[in-house]
N, C-alpha and C positions, 0 to 999 in steps of 0.2 A: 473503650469501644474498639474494635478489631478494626484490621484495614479493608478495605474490601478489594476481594478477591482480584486480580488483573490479566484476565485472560488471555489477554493479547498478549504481554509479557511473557507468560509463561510457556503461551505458541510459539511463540521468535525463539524464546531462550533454546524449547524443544527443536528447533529446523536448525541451530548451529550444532546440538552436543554430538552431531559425530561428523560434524566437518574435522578437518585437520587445523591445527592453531595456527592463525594468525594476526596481520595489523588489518583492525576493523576503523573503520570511519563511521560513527554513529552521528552523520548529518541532521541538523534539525533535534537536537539531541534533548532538550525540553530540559527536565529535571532531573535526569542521566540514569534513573535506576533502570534503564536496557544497556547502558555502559556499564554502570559497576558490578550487574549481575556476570555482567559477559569479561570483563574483568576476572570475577572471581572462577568462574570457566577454565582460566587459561591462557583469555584471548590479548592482545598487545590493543591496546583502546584506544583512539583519539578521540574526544567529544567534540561537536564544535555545535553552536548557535549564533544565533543573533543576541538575546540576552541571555547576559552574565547571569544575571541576580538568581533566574529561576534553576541553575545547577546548583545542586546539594553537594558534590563531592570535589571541590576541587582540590582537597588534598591527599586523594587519593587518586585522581583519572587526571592526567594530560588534558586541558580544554586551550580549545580556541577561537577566538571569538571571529564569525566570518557571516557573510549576508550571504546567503544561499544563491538569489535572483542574481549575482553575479559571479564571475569571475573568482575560479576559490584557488585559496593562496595554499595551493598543492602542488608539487610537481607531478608530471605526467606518470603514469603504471605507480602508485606508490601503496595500494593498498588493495589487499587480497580479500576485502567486504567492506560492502559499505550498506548501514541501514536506514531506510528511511521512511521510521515509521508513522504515522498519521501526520503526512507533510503535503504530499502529492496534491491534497485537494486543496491546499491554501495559495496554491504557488498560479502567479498570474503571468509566468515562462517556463512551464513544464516542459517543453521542446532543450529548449538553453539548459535549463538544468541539469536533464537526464544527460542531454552531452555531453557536458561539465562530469558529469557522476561519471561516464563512459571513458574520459579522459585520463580520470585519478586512479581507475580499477585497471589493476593488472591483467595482463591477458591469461586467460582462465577464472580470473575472477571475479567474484557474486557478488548482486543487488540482490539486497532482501528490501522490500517495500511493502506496507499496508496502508489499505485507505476504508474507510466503511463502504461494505457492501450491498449497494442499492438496488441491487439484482435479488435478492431473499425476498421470499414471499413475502414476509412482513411487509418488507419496503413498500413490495407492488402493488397491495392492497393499501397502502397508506397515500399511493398515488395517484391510486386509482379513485379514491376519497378524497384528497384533501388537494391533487396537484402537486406534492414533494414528495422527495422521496425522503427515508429516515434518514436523520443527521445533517437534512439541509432545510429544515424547516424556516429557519430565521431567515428575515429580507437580509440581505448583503448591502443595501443603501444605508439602511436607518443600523443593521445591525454594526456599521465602521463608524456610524455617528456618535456610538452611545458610549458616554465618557465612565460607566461603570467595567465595560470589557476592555479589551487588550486587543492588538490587530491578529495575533497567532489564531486565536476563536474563529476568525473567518473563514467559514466553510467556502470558498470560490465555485471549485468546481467538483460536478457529483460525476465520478469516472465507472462507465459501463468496462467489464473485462474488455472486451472489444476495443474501444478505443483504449485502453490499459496497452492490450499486447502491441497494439500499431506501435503507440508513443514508442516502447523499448524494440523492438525491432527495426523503428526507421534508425533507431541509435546506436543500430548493429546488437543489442542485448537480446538473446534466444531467455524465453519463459523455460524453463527447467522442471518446476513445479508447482503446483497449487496448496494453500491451506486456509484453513480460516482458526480463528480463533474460539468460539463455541457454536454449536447448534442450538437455533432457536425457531418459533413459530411451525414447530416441528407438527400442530394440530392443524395446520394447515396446506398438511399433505394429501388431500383430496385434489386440490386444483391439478396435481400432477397430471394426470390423464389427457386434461385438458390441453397442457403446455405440450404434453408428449404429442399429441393430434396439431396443433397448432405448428409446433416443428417441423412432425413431416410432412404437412402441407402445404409447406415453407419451401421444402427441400424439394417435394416435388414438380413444385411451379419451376422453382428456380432448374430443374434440370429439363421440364418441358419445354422454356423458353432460351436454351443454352446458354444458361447463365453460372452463378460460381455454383461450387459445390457445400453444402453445408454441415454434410457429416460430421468435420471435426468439431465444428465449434457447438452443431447440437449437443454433442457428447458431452463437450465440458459444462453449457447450458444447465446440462440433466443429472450434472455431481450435484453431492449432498453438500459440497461448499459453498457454490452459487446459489440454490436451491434454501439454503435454512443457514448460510452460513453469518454472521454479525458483521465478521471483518473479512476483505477480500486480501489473502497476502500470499504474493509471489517471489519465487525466489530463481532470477535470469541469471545468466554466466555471459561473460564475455568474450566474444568467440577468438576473436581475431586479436 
């Protein structure tokens, strides 16, 4: 049987190959094949997790075993990328973390983060039916009780961009760029129009009653990443 395809992988790998080589910190690292591709890249790798067992390459990638929700046993500017890919939503001190992640990244230096994207039409229609958005459909009570999962599975929190860009900016981390992983529920671009109308009647309450402005962030709203994208993944620099 073939592997099936990992789109997400294949996007992240695509948003390093023309960065400049260096020490990546692949946090929350899972089963590490976004280390050891990036590894074979070029890139100086650390993995790190919570569990051992589910890394495949330790004798090939540098790993170390660290609990995210605290204190990581890094010195401060030591790594010029850190990735953190489907973790953001499980994490029950997303503030503490990113800070922590803010700490280890060298000045000039990128977060690359994905979380699933609950902003796609799919999702919104899925929410608009059922009350969840996709990839959070499971209760988080019953779903931490069931002794056939593992606590990594727990979806926590479903992150709008919006609250996305706050978290990294109150962290001093500037958003750089956007991507997603595939396009999908692409027959569901009728609604467009609607959202378009909805927007700028959004934007123009909000400047008849001199309130914010929402140009930019309708814009990003109205990319075909937010719009029909699977995975929401940004990649922030550190300014300062």
């Amino acid at each position: 049987m073939s592997k099936k395809k990992n789109f997400l992988l294949e996007k992240i790998l695509s948003v390093f190959k023309d960065e400049k080589r260096g020490k990546i910190l692949d946090i929350g690292c899972g089963d590490g094949d976004y280390a050891y591709n990036l590894k074979k890249m070029g890139f100086n790798v650390l993995a790190s997790d919570m569990d051992v067992n589910r890394f495949k390459y330790k004798d090939k990638i540098e790993f170390q075993q660290c609990n995210i929700t605290e204190k990581l046993p890094f010195s401060d500017n030591s790594f010029d990328f850190i990735i953190l890919a489907e973790v953001i939503e499980h994490l029950k001190n997303p503030y503490d973390v990113v800070k922590e992640l803010h700490r280890v990244l060298l000045p000039g230096g990128k977060l690359v983060l994905s979380t699933p994207n609950i902003l796609n039409l799919k999702s919104r229609i899925r929410f608009l039916i059922e009350g969840c958005w996709e990839y959070f459909r499971e209760i988080p009570l019953e779903h931490s009780q069931n002794p056939k999962e593992i606590i990594w599975n727990l979806h926590l929190i479903p992150w709008r961009y919006h609250e996305l860009e706050y978290l990294l900016h109150y962290n001093k981390l500037e958003i750089e760029s956007i991507y997603t992983s595939i396009l999908e529920g692409l027959g569901l671009g009728f609604f467009i129009p609607i959202i378009k109308f909805q927007l700028w009647s959004k934007k123009r309450r909000a400047k008849k009653k001199g309130g914010i402005d929402f140009s930019r962030i309708n814009k990003i709203m109205l990319s075909k990443e937010i719009l029909f994208g699977r995975h929401l993944i940004i990649k922030a620099i550190k300014r300062d």
